[in-house]
C-alpha positions in Angstrom: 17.2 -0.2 -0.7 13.3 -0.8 -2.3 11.5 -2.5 -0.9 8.1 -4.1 -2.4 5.2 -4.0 0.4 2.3 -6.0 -1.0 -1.1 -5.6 1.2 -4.0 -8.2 0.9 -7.7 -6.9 1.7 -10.5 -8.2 4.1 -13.5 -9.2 2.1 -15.9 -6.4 2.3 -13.4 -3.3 3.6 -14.5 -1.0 1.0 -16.0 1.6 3.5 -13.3 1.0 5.9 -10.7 2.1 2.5 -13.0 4.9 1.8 -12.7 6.7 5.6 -9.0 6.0 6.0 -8.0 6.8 2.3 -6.8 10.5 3.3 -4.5 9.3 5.9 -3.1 6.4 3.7 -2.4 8.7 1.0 -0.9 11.8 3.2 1.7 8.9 4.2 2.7 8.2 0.6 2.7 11.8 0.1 5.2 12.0 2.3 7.8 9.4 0.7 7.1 11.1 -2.9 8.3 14.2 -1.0 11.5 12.7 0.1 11.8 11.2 -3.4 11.5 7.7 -1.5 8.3 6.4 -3.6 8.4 4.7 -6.5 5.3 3.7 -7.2 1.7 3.1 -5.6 -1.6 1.9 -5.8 -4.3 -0.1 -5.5 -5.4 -3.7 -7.1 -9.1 -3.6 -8.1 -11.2 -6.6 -7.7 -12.1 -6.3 -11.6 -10.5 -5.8 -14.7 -11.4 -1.9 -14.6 -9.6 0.8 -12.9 -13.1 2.4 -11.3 -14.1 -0.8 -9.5 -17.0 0.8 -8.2 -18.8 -1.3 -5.5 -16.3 -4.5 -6.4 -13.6 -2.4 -4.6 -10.0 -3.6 -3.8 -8.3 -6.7 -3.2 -5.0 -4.9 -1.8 -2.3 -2.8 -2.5 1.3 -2.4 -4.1 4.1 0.0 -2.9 7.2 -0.2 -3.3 9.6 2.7 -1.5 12.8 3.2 -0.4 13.9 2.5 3.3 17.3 2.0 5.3 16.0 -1.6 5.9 13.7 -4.4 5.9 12.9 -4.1 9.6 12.1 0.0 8.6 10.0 -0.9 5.8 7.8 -3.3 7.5 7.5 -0.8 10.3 6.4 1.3 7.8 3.7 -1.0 6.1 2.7 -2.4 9.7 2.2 1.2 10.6 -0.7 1.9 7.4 -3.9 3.7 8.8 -5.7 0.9 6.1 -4.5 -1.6 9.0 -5.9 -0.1 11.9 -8.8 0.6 10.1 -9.3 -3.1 9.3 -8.7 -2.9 5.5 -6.1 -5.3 4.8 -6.2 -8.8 6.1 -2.3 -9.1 5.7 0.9 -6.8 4.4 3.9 -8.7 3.2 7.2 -6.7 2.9 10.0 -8.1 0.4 13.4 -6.3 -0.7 12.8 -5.6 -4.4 16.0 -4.8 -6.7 14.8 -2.3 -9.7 16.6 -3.3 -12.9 14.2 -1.7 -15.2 13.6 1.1 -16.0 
């Protein structure tokens, strides 16, 4: 099933994004691999897709898992929460209708 794992950020983590960005990324890597990712990215703090120093307010993923209890594992498991990045990840099934 998808499931929709929504990440909130800490005020002020943009350095702590920018050193564990490789790591975060080399994870969704991996479920695009297994054709388990359908889509990614971050929410910028303003209306511009180059936030520049306003950085990030969170994140969006939403991915296929075997269940709700793998996908949070998953989301708890995010090298932005060790590093301190996101204040909060919620995990949610999501059921794609469209497209």
């Amino acid at each position: 099933m998808w499931y929709a794992i929504s990440s909130q950020d800490n005020d002020n983590s943009l350095t702590e994004r920018q050193s564990a960005r490789t790591a975060h990324l080399n994870r969704l890597h991996h479920l695009k691999n297994a054709g388990r990712l359908l889509v990614a990215g971050p929410h910028p703090a303003i209306d511009n897709p180059e936030p520049g120093e306003a950085g990030f307010t969170g994140s969006l993923v939403i991915a296929e898992f075997d269940s709700l209890a793998d996908a949070k594992a998953w989301g708890d498991a995010d090298p932005y929460v060790s590093a301190g990045v996101y204040a909060s990840v919620t995990v949610k099934p999501f059921n794609r209708v469209l497209p």
